[in-house]
DRENPAVO-578876 format. One record per residue (C-alpha): residue number from 1; x, y, z. Coordinates in steps of 0.5 Angstrom, whole numbers, plus 500, padded with zeros to 3 digits. Layout:
BEGIN
{i:NUM, x:X, y:Y, z:Z}
...
This chain:
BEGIN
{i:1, x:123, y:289, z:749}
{i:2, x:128, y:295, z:751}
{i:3, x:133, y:293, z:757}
{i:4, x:137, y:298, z:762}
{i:5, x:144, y:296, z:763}
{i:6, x:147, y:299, z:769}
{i:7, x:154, y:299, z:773}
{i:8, x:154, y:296, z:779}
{i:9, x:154, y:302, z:783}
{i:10, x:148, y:304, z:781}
{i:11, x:145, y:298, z:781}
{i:12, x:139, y:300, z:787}
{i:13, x:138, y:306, z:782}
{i:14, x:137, y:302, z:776}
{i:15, x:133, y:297, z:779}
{i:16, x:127, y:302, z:782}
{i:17, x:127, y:304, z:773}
{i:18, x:126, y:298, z:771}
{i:19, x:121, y:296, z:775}
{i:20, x:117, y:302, z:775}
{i:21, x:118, y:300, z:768}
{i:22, x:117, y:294, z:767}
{i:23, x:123, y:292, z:764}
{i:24, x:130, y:287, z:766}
{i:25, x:136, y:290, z:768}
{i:26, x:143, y:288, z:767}
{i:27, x:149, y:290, z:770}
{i:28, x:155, y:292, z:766}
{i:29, x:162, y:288, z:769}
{i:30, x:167, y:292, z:770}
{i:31, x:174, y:290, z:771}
{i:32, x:180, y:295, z:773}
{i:33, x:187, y:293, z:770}
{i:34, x:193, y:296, z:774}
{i:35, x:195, y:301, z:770}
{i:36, x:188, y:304, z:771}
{i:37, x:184, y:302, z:764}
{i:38, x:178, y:298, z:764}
{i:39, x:175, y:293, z:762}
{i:40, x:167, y:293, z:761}
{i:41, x:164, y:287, z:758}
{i:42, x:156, y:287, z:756}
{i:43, x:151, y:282, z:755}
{i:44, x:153, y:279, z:749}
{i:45, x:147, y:279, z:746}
{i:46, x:142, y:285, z:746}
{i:47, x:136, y:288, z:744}
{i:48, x:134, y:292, z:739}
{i:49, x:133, y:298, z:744}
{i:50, x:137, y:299, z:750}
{i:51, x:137, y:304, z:755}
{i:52, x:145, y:305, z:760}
{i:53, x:143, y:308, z:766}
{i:54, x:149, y:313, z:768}
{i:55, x:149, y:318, z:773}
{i:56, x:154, y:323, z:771}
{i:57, x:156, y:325, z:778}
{i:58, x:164, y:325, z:779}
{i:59, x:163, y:325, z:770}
{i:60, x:169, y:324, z:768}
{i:61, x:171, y:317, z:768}
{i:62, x:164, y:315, z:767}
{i:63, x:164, y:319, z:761}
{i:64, x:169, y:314, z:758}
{i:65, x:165, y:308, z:760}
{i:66, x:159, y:312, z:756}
{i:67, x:164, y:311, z:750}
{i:68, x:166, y:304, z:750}
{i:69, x:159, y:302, z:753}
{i:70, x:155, y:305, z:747}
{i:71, x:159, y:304, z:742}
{i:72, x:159, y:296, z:744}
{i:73, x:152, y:297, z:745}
{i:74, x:150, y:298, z:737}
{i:75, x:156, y:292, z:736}
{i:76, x:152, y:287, z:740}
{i:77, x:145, y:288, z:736}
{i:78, x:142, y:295, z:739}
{i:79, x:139, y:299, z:734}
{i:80, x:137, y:304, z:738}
{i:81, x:141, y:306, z:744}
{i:82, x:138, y:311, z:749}
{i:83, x:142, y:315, z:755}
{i:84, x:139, y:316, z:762}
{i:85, x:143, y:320, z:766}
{i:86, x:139, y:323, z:772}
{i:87, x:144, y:328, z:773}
{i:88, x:147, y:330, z:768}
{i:89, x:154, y:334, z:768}
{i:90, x:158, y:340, z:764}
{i:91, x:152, y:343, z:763}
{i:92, x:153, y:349, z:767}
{i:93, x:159, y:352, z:763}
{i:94, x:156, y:354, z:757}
{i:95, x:160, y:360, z:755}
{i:96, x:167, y:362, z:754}
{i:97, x:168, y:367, z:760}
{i:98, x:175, y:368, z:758}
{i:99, x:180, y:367, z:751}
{i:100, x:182, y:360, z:750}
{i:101, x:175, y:357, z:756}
{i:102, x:173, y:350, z:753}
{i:103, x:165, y:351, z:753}
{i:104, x:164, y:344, z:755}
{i:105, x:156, y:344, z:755}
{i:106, x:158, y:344, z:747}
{i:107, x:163, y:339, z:747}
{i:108, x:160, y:333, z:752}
{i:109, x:153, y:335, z:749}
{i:110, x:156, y:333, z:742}
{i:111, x:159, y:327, z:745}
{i:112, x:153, y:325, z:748}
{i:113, x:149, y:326, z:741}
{i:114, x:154, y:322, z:738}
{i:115, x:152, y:316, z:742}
{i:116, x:145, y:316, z:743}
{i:117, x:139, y:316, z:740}
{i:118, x:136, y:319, z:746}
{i:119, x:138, y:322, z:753}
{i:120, x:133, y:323, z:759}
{i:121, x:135, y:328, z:766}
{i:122, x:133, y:331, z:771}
{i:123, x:134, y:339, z:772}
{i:124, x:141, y:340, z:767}
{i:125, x:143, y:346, z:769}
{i:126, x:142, y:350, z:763}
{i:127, x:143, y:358, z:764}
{i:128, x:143, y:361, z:756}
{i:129, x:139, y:356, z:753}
{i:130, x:131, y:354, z:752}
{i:131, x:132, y:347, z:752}
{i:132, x:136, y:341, z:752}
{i:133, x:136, y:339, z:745}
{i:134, x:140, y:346, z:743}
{i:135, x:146, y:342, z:748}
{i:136, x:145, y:335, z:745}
{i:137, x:142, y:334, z:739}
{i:138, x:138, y:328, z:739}
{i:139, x:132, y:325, z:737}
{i:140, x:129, y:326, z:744}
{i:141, x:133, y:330, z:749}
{i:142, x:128, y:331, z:755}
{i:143, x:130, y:335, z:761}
{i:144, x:125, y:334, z:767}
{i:145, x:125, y:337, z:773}
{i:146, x:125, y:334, z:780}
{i:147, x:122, y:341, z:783}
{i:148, x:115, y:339, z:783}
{i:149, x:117, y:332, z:787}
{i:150, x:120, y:337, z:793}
{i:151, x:114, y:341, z:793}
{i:152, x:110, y:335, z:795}
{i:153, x:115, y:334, z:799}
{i:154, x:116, y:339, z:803}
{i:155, x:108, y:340, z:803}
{i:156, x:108, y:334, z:807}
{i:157, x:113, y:337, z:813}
{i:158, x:111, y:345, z:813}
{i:159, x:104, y:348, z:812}
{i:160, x:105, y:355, z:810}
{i:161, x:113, y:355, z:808}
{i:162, x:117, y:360, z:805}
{i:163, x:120, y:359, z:799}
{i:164, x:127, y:362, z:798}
{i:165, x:132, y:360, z:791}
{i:166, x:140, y:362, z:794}
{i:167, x:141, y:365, z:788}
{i:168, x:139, y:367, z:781}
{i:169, x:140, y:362, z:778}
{i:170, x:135, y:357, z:782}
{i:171, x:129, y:362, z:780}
{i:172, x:125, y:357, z:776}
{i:173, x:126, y:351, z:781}
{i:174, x:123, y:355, z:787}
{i:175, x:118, y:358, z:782}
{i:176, x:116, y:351, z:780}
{i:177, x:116, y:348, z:787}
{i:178, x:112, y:353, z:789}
{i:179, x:107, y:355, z:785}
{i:180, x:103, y:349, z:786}
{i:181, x:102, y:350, z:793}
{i:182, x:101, y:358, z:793}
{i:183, x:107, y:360, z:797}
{i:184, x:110, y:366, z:798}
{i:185, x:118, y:365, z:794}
{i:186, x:124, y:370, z:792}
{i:187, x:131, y:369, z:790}
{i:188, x:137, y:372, z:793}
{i:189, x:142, y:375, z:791}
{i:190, x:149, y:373, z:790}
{i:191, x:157, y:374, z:790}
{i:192, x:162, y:369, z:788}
{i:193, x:168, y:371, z:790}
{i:194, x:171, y:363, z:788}
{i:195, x:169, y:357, z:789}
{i:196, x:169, y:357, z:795}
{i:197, x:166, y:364, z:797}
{i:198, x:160, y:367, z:796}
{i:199, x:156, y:374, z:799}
{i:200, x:149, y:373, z:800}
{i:201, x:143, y:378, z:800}
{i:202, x:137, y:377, z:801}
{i:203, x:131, y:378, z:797}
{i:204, x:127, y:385, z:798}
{i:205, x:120, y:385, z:801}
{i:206, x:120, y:378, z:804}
{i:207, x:120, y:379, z:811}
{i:208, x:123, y:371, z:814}
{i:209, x:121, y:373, z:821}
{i:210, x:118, y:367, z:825}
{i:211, x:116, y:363, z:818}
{i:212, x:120, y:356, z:817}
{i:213, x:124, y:357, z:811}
{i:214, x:127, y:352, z:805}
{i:215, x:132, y:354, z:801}
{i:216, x:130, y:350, z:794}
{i:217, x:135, y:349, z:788}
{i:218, x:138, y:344, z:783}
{i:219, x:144, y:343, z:786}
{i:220, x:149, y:344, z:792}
{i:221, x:156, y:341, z:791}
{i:222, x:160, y:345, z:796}
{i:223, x:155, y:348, z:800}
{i:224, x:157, y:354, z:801}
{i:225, x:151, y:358, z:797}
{i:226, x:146, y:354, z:801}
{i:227, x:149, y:355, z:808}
{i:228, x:151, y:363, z:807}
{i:229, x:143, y:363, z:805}
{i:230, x:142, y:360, z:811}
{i:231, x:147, y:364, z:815}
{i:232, x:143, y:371, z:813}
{i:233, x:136, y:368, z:814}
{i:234, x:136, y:366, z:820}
{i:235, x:139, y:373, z:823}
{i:236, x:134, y:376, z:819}
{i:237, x:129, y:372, z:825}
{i:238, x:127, y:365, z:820}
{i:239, x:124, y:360, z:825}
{i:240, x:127, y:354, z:822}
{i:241, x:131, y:353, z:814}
{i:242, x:131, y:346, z:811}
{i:243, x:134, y:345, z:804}
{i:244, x:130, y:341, z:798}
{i:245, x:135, y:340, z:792}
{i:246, x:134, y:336, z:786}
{i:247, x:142, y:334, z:786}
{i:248, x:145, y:332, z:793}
{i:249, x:153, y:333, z:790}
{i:250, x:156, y:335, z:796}
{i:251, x:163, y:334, z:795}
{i:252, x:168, y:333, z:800}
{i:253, x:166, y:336, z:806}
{i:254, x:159, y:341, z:804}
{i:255, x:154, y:337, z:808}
{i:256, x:158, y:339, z:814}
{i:257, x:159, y:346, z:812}
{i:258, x:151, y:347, z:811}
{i:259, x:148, y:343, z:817}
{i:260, x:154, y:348, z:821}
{i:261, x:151, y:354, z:818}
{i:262, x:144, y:352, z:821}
{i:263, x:139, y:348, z:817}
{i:264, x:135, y:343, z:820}
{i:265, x:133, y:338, z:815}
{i:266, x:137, y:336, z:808}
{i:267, x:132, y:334, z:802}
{i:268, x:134, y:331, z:795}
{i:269, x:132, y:326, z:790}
{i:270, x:135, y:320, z:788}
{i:271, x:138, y:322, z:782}
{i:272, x:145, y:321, z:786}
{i:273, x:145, y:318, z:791}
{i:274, x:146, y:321, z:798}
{i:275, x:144, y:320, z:806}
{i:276, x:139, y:325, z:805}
{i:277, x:135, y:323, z:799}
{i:278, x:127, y:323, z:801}
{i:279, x:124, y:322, z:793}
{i:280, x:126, y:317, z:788}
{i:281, x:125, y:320, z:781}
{i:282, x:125, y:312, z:778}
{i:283, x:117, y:314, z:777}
{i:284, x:119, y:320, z:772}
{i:285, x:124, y:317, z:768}
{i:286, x:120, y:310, z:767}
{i:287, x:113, y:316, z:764}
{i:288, x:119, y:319, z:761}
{i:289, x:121, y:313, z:757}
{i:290, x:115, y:311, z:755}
{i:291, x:113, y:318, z:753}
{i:292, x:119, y:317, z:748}
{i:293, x:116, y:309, z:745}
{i:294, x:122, y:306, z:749}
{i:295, x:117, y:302, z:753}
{i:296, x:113, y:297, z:749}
């Protein structure tokens, strides 16, 4: 029998796996000492599969408790130690730009292989690759998309609506939402200028005149993509602009800056945790886990 183990901020998420899954969830303690060093403690007896369930938003610490929580997972009896991570991180840097550049998808992606068996998430934001497997070479690194949940869910709010990705690289997730549906779809183009900076040109030949729009991606962390795109479709006459992300990051003050710019409703999936989360993904990660064998 395999067993989810989780921290105790996630505990709603990993809750919905494990009973769309069917399996127990155990909570990992977790102790910060003053200087800043934690002390994790597992159950001290595990099964033979195990599965951590770890969101990687703000990764960086968490990835140190994927070490030391991985490593003690094999020590306490688990032969077979899977990762589900919804949103995955430091996959978006998968070249060196410039001489001396870390190419962190490599490196986390090797990290991560040399943990787990197995590793399971949602839209990982890969760009010059065809599959996850070639970033963490694992027994089964399965990518799913949450994509297709927005559809549906966006299906149930708009009748006929316009699909628009803010950028290039959001093309596969507004195809994916909308080709189930019929919609029409374009992508935009964009500019960056810094993190913070971007220029937005719409899509040629869609005309957004009187049609409710939303705007699809996988993520938003500072907003301003998505609310330049929403800026230019509203003066170019759209009725209405809504959101629907896989991943709700917004960091420090991007939901405000996003909903200034004009958007009516934010949509996300549960895969990080977020006020506008309106789709749980525990269903797909359950099938996911039990089309790998670790569902008995």
């Amino acid at each position: 029998m395999s067993l989810i183990v989780h921290f105790d901020d996630e505990r709603d998420a990993a809750r919905r796996l494990a009973d769309a899954a069917g399996l127990d969830a155990v909570a990992i303690e977790r102790h910060r000492f003053p200087d800043g060093e934690l002390r994790l403690r597992l159950p001290p007896s595990l099964p033979a599969t195990v599965v951590v369930f770890r969101s990687l938003d703000h990764p960086n610490e968490k990835l140190l408790e994927l070490l030391l929580v991985a490593r003690t997972a094999r020590q306490l009896g688990a032969e077979r130690v899977a990762l589900v991570s919804p949103y995955l991180a430091y996959m978006r840097q998968d070249i060196a730009f410039n001489a001396g550049e870390v190419v962190s998808q490599q490196v986390v992606g090797g990290f991560l292989a040399d943990l787990f068996d197995d590793v399971i998430t949602i839209d990982p934001h890969l760009h010059r690759i065809d599959s996850l497997d070639e970033a963490i070479p694992v027994m089964h690194a399965v990518a799913l998309s949450g994509a297709p949940l927005l559809g549906e869910l966006i299906a149930a709010h708009h009748e006929h609506p316009l699909l628009i990705g803010p950028d290039a690289e959001s093309a596969q997730w507004v195809a994916q939402a909308a080709a189930a549906h019929g919609w029409a779809s374009g992508v935009c183009t964009k500019q960056r200028h810094g993190d913070r900076e971007v220029v937005i040109e719409l899509p040629a030949g869609l005309d957004p005149v009187g049609r409710a729009v939303v705007l699809v991606d996988d993520m938003a962390s500072s907003g301003r993509t998505v609310a330049r795109a929403a800026e230019a479709l509203l003066a170019a006459g759209a009725a209405s602009v809504d959101v629907a992300l896989t991943h709700a990051l917004f960091a420090d003050d991007a939901l405000e800056v996003v909903k200034a710019a004009g958007v009516g409703e934010v949509w996300s999936t549960d895969s990080v945790a977020h006020p506008s989360n309106a789709v749980e993904v525990a269903p797909m990660l359950a099938d996911a886990l039990r089309d790998i064998g670790l569902l008995s």
